[in-house]
N, C-alpha and C positions, 0 to 999 in steps of 0.2 A: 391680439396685438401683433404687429408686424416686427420682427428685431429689424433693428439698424446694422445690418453687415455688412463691414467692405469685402468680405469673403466668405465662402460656404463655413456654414459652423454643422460638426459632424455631430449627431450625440449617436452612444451606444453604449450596450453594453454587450456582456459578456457572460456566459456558464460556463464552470470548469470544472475539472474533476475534483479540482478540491481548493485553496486558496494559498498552496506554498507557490510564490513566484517561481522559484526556481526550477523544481521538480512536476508540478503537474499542467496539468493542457488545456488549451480549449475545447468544448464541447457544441460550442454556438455563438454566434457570433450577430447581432442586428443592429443596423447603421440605420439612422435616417439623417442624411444630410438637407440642410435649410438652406436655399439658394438667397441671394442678395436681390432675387426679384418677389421673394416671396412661396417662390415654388420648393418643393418636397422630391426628394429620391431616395429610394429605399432598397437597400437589398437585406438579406438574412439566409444563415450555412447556417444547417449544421455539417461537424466535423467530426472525422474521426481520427481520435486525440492516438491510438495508437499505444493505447495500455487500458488494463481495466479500467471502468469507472466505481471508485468505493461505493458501497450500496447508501452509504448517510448521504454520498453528495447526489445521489440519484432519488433520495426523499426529500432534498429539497427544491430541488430544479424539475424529474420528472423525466428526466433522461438516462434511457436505461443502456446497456451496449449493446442490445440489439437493435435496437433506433439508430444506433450509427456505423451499425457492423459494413455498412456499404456504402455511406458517406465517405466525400474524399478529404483528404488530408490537411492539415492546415498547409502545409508546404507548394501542394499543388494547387490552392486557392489563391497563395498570398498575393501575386501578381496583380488579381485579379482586387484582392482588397486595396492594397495598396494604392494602384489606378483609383481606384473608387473616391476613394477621401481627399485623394490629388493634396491642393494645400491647403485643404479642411482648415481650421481653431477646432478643437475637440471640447468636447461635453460631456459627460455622466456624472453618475451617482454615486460618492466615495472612488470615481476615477481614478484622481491624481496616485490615491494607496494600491486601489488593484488592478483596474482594467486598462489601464495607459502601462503600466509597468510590464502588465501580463502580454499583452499584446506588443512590447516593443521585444520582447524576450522570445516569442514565435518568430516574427521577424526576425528577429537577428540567428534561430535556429535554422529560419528554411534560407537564408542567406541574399533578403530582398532589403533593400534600403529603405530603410524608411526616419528620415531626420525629426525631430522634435525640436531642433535648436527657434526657429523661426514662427512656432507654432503658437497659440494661448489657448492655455489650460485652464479650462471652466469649470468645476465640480461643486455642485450644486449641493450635496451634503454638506460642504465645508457651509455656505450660504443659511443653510438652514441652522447648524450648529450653532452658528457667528449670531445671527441675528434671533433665536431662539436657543437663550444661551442654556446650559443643561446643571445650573451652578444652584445649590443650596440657595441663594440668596435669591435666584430669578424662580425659580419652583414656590418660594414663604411670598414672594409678590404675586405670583400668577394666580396660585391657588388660597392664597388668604388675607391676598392686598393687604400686606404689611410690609412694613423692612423692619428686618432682623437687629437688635439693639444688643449692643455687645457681640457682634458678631465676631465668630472663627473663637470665640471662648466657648471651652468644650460644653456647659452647660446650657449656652443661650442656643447653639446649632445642633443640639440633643434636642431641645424644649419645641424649634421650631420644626424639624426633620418629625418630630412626632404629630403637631399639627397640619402637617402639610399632607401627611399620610391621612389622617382622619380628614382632612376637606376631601383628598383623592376619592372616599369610598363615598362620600355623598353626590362626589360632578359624576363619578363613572357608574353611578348606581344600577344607569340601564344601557350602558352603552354596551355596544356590540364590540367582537374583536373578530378578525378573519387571521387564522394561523396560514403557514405556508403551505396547506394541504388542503385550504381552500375551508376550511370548517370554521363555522362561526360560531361566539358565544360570548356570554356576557363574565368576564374573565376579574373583575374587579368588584367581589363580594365581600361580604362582614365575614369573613372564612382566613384560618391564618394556614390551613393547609392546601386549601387553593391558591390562594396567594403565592403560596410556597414555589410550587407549581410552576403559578404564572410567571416568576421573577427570575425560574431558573430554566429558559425553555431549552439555554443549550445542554442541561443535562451533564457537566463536567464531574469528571471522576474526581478531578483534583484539586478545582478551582484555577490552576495554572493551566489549566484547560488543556495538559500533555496528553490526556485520556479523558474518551469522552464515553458516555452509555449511547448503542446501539437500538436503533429500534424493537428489536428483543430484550432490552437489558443487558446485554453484556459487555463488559468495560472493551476497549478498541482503543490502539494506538492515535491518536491525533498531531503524528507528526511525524520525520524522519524515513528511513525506505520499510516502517513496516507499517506505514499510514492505511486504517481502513482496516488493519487486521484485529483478530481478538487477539488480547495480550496472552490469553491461556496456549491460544494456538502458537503463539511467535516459544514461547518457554518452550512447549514440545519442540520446536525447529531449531532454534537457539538458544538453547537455556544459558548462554552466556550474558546474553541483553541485558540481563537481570542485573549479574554484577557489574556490566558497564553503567547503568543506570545508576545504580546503587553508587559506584564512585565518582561519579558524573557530577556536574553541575549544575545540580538540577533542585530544586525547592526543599527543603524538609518532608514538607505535606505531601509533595509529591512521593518522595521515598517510601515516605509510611505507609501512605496508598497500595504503592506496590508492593510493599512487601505485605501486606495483610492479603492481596491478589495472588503471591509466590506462595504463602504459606498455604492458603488454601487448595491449588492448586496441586503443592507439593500432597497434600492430605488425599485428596483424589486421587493421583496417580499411585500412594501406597495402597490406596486400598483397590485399586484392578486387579482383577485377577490375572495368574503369570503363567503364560503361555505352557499346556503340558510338553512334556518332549516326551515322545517314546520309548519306552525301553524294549531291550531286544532282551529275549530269552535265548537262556543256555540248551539246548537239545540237546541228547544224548548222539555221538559221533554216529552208532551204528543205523540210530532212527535217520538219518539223513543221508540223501540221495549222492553217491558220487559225482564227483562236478568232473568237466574236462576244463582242464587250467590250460592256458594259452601257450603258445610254444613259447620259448624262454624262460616258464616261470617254474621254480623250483620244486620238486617232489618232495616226499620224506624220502622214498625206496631208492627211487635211480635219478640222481640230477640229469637234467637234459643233455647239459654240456657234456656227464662222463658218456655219454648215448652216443655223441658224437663221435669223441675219442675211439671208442670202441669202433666203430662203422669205418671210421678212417683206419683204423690198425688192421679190420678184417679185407679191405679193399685192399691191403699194401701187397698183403699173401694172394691176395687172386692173379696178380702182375701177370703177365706171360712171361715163361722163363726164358732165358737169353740162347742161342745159339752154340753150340758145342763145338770149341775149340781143340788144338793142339796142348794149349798149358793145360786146360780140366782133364784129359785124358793121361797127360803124364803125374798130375797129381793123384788122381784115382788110382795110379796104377802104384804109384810110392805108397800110397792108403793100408793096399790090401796086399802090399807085397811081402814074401813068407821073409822073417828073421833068420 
């Protein structure tokens, strides 16, 4: 189908290090813009974002930081993007929330204009949401052609949420599912522990989604500047986090989380073992070798300084003696003279 454009419509998206607008970068960046005659232009960066990339966001996207250890910069690109989409309308996928906001905020860091006032924003998630709507009442029609009767009364959307789930296992019996890692499998069985699984792919520690499990299992910040880290690791570094979190405002469940994380934590680190320190043994004075101590530093026998003293008192008598006068001669001679 041909769109009706009075103007290029740009769609793109975006990979980033991770999804806080304000704090993390882009990683890559691919436009296809749609001409008004029908025709196609295309570019695609990758970027280097210029901080690490967290290993979660590099299992889902597939970009690791040696893939962009020598990519250039969003900064020294943006001209370049910028020109490209000229006065595009834009387009993508959940857009309007990430990739329009994420990309006006590089923009506005590398210091290149780029207006949105005269633009129209297209996001196709929103379309799909709207028109396939995600509501209790449109799930009991799609999967068991009914409408819900007494609806939003807590018994009739219990009754219907439980048949909706039971038609679910009989439409998805065989169907396939492709994860972001490219594996497929038929993810919708008569199984309540796969299902489990299935319903929780992002793996939250807390439900508030502040911590999430690592590919290895282990809990990671999911937010804030210590995003990406294991939380055991941020305690050794700042073990203050803990009581900022703790007074913070932050969930219950969340709190509790952490502190079952602190406690254990705290339990691990009592039980390492603690560095030995040396001790030094007492010798006996005579079994040890005489030292020569430095000039200034004090003896028991002779202080240095009286060393001195001394050297300058025997110099004073070495003097040459003075010339022999008239006065010394007539006192000598009062000295020794008879009474």
């Amino acid at each position: 189908m041909k769109l009706n454009l009075k103007r290029p419509l740009a769609f793109f998206d975006l990979e980033a290090t991770g999804t806080n607008i304000g704090s993390d970068r882009i990683v890559e960046i691919a436009i296809i813009k749609m001409l008004p005659d029908g025709s196609e232009e295309v570019i695609a960066h990758r970027i280097n974002p210029e901080m690490p990339i967290p290993y979660e966001s590099s299992l889902i996207h597939g970009i690791y930081d040696e893939h962009i250890a020598n990519a250039p910069t969003f900064k020294s690109i943006a001209p370049d993007i910028a020109q490209f989409i000229g006065d595009s309308d834009l387009a993508g996928f959940n857009s309007n929330k990430f990739d329009v906001p994420m990309l006006m905020e590089e923009f506005l860091r590398a210091g290149v204009h780029f207006d949105l006032e005269n633009r129209h924003l297209v996001d196709i998630q929103n379309i799909f949401h709207q028109m396939e709507q995600r509501t209790l009442k449109a799930a009991y029609k799609f999967y068991c052609e009914k409408d819900i009767i007494n609806a939003h009364s807590a018994e009739a959307d219990t009754r219907a949420t439980m048949e909706v789930f039971l038609a679910q296992l009989v439409r998805y019996e065989t169907t396939e599912f492709e994860d972001k890692q490219g594996n497929r499998y038929v993810p919708v069985v008569n199984d309540v522990e796969a299902l489990h699984h299935f319903t929780n792919l992002n793996k939250v520690v807390d439900f508030a989604g502040r911590m999430v499990f690592n590919a290895d299992g282990h809990e990671v910040f999911n937010f804030g500047k210590h995003k990406g880290r294991k939380v055991e690791d941020v305690f050794d570094m700042e073990p203050s986090y803990y009581s900022w979190m703790m007074q913070g405002d932050f969930p219950l469940y969340t709190k509790r989380r952490l502190e079952q994380i602190y406690k254990r934590w705290n339990e691990a680190k009592a039980a390492r073992p603690k560095p030995v320190q040396p001790q030094q043994q007492n010798k006996p004075v005579e079994n040890q070798p005489q030292q020569q101590r430095p000039a200034g530093e004090r003896t028991f026998n002779k202080p240095y300084h009286q060393n001195q003293q001394n050297n300058q008192q025997y110099r004073k008598k070495e003097e040459p003696a003075k010339p022999v006068n008239d006065d010394m001669l007539k006192a000598l001679a009062n000295k020794f003279k008879k009474s």
